[in-house]
Kinemage of the C-alpha trace (Angstrom):
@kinemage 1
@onewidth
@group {chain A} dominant
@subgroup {mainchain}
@vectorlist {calphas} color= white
{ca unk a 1} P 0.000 0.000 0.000
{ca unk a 2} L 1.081 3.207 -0.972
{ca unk a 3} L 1.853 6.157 1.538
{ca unk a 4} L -1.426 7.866 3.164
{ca unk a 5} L -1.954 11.338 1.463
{ca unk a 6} L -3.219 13.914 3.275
{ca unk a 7} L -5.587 16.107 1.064
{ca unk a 8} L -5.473 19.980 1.307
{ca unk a 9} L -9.080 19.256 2.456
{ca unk a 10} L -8.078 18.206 5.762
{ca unk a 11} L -7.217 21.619 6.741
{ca unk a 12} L -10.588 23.111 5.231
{ca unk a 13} L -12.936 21.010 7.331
{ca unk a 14} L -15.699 22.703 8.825
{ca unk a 15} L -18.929 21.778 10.003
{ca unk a 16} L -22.009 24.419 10.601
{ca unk a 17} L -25.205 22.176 10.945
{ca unk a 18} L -25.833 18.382 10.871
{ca unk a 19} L -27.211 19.185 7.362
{ca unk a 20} L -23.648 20.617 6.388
{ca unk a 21} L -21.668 17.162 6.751
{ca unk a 22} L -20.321 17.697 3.294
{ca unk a 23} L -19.898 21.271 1.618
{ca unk a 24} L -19.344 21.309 -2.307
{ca unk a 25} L -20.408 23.574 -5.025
{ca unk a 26} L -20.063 20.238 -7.013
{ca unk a 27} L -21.788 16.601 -5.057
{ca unk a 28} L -20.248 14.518 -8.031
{ca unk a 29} L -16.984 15.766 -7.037
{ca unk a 30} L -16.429 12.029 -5.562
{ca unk a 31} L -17.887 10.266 -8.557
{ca unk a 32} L -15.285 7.180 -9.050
{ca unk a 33} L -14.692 6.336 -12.920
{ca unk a 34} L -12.550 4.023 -12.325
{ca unk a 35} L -9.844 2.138 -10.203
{ca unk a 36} L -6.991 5.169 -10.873
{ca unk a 37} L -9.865 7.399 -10.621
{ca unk a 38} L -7.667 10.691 -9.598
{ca unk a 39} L -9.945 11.505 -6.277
{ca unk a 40} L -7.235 13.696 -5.034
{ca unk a 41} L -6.973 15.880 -8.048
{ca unk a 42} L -11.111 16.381 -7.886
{ca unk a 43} L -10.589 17.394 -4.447
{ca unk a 44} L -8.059 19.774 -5.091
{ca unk a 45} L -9.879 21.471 -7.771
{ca unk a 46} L -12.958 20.962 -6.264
{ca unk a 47} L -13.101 21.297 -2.422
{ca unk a 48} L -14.976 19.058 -0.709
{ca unk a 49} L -14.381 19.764 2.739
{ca unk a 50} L -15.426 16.176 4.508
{ca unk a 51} L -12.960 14.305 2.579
{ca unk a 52} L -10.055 14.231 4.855
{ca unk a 53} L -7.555 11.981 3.176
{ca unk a 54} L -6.849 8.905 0.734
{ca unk a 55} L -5.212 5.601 0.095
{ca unk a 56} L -4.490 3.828 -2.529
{ca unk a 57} L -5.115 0.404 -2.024
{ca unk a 58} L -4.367 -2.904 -4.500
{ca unk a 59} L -6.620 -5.284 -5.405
{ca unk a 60} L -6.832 -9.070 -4.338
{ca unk a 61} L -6.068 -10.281 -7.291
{ca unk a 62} L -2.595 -7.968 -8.406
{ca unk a 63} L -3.540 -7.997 -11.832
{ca unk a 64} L -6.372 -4.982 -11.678
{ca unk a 65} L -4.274 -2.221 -10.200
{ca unk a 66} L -5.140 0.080 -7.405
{ca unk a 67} L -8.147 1.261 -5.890
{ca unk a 68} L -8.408 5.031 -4.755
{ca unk a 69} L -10.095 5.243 -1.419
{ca unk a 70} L -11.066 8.228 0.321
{ca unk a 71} L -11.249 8.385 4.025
{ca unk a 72} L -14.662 11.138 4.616
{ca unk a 73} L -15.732 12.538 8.312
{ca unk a 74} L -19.285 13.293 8.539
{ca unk a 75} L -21.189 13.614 11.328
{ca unk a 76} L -24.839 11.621 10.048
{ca unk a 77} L -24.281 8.145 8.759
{ca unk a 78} L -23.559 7.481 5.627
{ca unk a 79} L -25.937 4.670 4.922
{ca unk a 80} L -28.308 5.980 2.625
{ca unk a 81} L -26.866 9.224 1.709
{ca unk a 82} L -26.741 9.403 -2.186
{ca unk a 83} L -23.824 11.814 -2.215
{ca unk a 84} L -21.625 8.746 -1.109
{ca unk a 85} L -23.264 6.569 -3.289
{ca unk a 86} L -20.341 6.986 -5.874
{ca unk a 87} L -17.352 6.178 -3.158
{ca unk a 88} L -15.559 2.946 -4.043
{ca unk a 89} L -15.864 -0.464 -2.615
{ca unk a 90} L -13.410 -0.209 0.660
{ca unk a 91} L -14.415 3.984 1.462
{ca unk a 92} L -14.043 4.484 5.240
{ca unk a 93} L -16.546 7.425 6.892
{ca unk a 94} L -15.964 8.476 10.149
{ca unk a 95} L -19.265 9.255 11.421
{ca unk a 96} L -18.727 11.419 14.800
{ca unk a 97} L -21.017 13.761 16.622
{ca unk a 98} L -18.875 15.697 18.160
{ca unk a 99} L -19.875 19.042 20.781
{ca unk a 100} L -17.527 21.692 22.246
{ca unk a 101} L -16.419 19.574 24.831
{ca unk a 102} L -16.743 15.648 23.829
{ca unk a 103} L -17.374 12.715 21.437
{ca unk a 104} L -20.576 12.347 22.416
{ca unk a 105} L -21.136 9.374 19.383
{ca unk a 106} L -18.728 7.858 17.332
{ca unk a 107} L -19.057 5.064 14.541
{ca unk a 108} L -16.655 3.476 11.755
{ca unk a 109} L -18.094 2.279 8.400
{ca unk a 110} L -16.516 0.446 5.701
{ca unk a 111} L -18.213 0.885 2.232
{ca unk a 112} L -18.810 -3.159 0.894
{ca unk a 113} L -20.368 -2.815 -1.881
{ca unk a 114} L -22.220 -1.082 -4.707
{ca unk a 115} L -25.019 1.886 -4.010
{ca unk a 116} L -25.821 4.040 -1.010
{ca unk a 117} L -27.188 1.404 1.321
{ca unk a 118} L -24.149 -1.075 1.391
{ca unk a 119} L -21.632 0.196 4.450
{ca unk a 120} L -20.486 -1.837 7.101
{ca unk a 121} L -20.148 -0.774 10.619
{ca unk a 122} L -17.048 -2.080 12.037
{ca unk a 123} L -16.946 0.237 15.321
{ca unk a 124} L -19.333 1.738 17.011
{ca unk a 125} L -19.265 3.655 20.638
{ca unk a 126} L -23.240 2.855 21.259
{ca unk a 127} L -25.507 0.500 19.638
{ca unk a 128} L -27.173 1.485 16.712
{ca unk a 129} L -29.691 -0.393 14.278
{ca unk a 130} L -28.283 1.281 11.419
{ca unk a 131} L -25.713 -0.866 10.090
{ca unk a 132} L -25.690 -3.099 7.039
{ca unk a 133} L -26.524 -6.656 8.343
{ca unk a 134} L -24.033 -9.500 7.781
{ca unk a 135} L -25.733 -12.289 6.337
{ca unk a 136} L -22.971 -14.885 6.451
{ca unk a 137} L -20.594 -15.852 8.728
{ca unk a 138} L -18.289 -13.532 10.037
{ca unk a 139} L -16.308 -11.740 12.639
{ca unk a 140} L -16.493 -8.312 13.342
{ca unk a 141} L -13.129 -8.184 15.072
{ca unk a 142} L -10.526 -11.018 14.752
{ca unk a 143} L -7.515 -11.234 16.701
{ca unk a 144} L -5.136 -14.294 15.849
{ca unk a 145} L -2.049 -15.328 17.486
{ca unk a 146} L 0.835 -17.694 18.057
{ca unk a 147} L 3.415 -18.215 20.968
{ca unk a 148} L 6.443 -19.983 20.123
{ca unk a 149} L 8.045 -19.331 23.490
{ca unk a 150} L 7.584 -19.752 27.109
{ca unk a 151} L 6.112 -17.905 29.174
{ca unk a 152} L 2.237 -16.859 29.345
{ca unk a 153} L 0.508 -15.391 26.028
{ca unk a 154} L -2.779 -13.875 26.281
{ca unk a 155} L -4.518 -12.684 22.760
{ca unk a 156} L -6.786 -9.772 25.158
{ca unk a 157} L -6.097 -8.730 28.349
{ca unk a 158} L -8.476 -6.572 29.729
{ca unk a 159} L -8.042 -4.312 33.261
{ca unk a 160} L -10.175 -1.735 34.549
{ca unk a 161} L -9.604 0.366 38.368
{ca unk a 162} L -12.695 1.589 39.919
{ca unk a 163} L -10.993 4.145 42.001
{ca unk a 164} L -14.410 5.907 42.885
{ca unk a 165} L -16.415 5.507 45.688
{ca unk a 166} L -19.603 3.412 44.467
{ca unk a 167} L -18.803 2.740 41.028
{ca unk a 168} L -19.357 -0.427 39.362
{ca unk a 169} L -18.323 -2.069 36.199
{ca unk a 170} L -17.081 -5.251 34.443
{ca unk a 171} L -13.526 -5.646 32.938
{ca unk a 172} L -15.145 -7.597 30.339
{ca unk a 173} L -18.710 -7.741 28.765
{ca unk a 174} L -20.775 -9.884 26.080
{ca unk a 175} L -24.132 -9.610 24.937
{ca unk a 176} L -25.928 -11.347 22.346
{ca unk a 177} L -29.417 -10.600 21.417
{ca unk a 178} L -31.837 -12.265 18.298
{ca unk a 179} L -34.419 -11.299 17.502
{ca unk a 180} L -35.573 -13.699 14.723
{ca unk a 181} L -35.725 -17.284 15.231
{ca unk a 182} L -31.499 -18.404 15.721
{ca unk a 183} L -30.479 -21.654 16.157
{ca unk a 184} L -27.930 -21.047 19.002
{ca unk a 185} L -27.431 -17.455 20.865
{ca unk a 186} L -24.385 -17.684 23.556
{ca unk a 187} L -23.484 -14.517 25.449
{ca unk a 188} L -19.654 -15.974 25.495
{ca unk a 189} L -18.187 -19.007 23.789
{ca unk a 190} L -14.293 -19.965 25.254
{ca unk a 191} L -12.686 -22.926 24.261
{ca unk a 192} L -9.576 -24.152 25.187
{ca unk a 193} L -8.159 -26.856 22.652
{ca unk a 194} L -5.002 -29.271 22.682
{ca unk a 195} L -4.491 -29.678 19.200
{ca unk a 196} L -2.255 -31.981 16.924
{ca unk a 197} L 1.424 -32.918 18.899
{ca unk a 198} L 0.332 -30.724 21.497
{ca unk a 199} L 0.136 -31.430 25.052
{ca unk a 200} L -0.020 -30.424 28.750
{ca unk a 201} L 1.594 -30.757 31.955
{ca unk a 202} L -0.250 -28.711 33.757
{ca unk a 203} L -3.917 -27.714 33.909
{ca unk a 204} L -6.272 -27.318 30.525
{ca unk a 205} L -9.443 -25.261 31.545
{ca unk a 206} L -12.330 -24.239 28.900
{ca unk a 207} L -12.571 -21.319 32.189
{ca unk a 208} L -11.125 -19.939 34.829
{ca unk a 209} L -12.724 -17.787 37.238
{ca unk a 210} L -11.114 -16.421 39.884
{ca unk a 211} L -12.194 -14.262 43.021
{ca unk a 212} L -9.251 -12.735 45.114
{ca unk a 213} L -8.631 -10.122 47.602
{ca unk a 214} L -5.015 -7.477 48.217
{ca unk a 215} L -3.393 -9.692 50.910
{ca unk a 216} L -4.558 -8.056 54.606
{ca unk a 217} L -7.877 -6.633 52.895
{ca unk a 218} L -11.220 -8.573 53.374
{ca unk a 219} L -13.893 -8.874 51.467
{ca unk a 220} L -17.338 -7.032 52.373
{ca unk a 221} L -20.510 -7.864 54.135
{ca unk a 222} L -22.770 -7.864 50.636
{ca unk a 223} L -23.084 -11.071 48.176
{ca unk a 224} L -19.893 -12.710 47.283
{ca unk a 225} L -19.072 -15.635 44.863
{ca unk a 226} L -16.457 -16.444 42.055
{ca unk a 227} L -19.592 -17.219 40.102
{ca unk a 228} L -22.705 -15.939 39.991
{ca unk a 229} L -25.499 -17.312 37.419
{ca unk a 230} L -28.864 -15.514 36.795
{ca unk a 231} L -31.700 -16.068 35.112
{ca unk a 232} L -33.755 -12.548 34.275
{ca unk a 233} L -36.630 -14.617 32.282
{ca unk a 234} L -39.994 -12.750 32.231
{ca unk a 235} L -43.252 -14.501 32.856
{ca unk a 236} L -43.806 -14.438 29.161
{ca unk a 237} L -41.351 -16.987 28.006
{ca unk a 238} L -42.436 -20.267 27.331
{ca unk a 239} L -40.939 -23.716 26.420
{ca unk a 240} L -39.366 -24.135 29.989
{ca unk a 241} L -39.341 -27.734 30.188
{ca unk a 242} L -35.354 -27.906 29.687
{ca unk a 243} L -34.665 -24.530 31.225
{ca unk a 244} L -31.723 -25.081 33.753
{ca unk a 245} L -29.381 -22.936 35.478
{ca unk a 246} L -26.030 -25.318 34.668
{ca unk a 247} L -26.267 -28.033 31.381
{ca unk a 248} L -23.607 -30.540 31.157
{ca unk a 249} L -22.864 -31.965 27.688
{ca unk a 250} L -20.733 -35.241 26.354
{ca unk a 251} L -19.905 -34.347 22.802
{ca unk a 252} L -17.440 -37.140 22.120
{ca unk a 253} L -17.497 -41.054 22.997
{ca unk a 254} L -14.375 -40.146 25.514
{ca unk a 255} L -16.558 -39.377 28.861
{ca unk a 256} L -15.890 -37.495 31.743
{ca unk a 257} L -15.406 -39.485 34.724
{ca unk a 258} L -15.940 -37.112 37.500
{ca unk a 259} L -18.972 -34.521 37.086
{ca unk a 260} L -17.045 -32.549 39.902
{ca unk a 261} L -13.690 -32.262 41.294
{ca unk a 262} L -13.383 -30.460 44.688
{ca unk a 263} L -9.807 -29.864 46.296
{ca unk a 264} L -8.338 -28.115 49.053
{ca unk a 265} L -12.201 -27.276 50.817
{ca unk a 266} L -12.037 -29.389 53.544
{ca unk a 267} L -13.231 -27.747 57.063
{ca unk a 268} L -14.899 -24.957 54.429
{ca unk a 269} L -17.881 -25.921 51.980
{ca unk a 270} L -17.195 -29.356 52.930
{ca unk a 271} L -18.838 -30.836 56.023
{ca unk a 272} L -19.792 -33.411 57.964
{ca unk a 273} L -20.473 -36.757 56.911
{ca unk a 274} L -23.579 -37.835 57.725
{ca unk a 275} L -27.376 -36.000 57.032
{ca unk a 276} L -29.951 -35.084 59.388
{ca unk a 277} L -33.259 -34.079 58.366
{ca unk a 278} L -34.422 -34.170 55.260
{ca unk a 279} L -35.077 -30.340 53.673
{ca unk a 280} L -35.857 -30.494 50.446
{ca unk a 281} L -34.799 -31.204 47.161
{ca unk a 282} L -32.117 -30.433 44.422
{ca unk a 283} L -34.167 -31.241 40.627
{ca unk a 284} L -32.180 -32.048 38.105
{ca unk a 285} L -32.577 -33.393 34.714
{ca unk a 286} L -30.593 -36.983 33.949
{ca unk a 287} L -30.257 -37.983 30.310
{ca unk a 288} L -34.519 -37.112 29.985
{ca unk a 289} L -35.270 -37.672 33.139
{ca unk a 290} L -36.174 -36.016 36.261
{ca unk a 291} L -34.352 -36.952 39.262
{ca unk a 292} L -33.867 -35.054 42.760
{ca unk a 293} L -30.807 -34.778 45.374
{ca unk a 294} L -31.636 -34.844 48.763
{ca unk a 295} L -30.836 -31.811 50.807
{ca unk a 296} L -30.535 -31.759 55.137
{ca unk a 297} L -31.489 -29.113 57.548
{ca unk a 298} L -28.024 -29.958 59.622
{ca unk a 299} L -25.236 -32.704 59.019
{ca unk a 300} L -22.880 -34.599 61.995
């Protein structure tokens, strides 16, 4: 790819209303006639102040040439608007609404195909029903890897400090919503594989969760757990027959032969030996069938 070229544009951009996003005596002035199409030349002798810069990028196959791409900042999205119909497969608009003080909205598109309609968002700073839908498999951000040394390797490491008193907030957060009728919906998928001539010596975990106090601290007087599972179903869902707070699942001949593994609890969660009084019931569903583990009011 050849170098980034700032247009003389860049230092001409100004925005007056949300109507003003692009100001041109010309709105062809982006027109593309072709791969070479000279985008920076119309810009210089036509200004076209939300164009803020260009690349020129090759194509797949090496044998077409380049593409010109211009890089636009406007502050409404770009889906739709005819003036960007014209912009080359590959465009990126920086859509940013923007006050005297803060980003109050920001969003990255990617133009992927033919027309006004077709951009992709690829980053967005709140949700928004705007974007082009993906109607095949993809990824919306891929990050790829490999360790050849020792040592631990982590793909994302995420850290946040609440340093104010009362705030809340999660160092890492998923959320998957359909609303059509999906065949699977997961909040998080993690997988942890030992692949071809590979092996272990120490632990292989799908998870690990982890709850842990500074050393001399203690923890507070509210609700405390290194897992916590929640159901927030309203009265309106139906189909609850197989509804369950934990599912365990075989997917391979080679079976687990421990549904549990508990070490180092002893004198903790782990008491007595021997049940009192019956108090109720654990339900649980075995292989189609409901079964129930018996629960004591006090142990010896």
């Amino acid at each position: 790819m050849k170098a980034l070229k700032i247009l003389k544009s860049l230092f001409a951009v100004r925005f007056y209303t949300a109507a003003q996003d692009y100001v041109s005596s010309n709105a062809t002035v982006i027109a593309n006639s072709g791969a070479t199409a000279a985008l920076i030349n119309q810009v210089g002798s036509t200004r076209f102040n939300n164009v803020v810069a260009q690349m020129y990028l090759p194509y797949s196959d090496t044998t077409s040439g380049e593409i010109n791409i211009p890089i636009i900042h406007c502050r409404n999205t770009p889906v739709g608007d005819a003036v960007y119909a014209n912009l080359p497969i590959g465009s990126i608009a920086i859509q940013a609404e923007i006050t005297s003080t803060a980003i109050t909205d920001l969003q990255l598109w990617i133009k992927g195909g033919s027309g006004a309609s077709d951009w992709r968002k690829i980053l967005a700073s709140s949700e928004s029903t705007s974007a082009t839908a993906y109607t095949a498999a993809k990824s919306l951000v891929n990050i790829r890897g490999t360790n050849s040394g020792t040592g631990d390797f982590r793909a994302v490491y995420g850290k946040i400090v609440l340093s104010g008193a009362g705030g809340s907030g999660e160092a890492l957060r998923g959320y998957a919503s359909t609303t059509a009728a999906a065949s699977a919906c997961r909040g998080a998928h993690l997988t942890a594989e030992v692949g071809t001539a590979g092996s272990v010596s120490g632990c292989a975990y799908g998870a690990t969760i982890q709850l842990t106090t500074v050393t001399g601290l203690t923890l507070s007087d509210g609700i405390v757990a290194a897992l916590e599972l929640v159901s927030d179903l309203t009265s309106a869902v139906t189909g609850m027959t197989k509804a369950s707070f934990i599912r365990f699942s075989e997917l391979q001949s080679n079976k687990m032969p421990f549904l549990f593994e508990i070490t180092t609890a002893s004198g903790g969660c782990i008491g007595a030996t021997t049940g009192g009084t019956p108090a109720g019931t654990l339900k649980i569903d075995h292989n189609g069938t409901t079964k129930y583990i018996q629960m004591y009011s006090a142990a010896s």
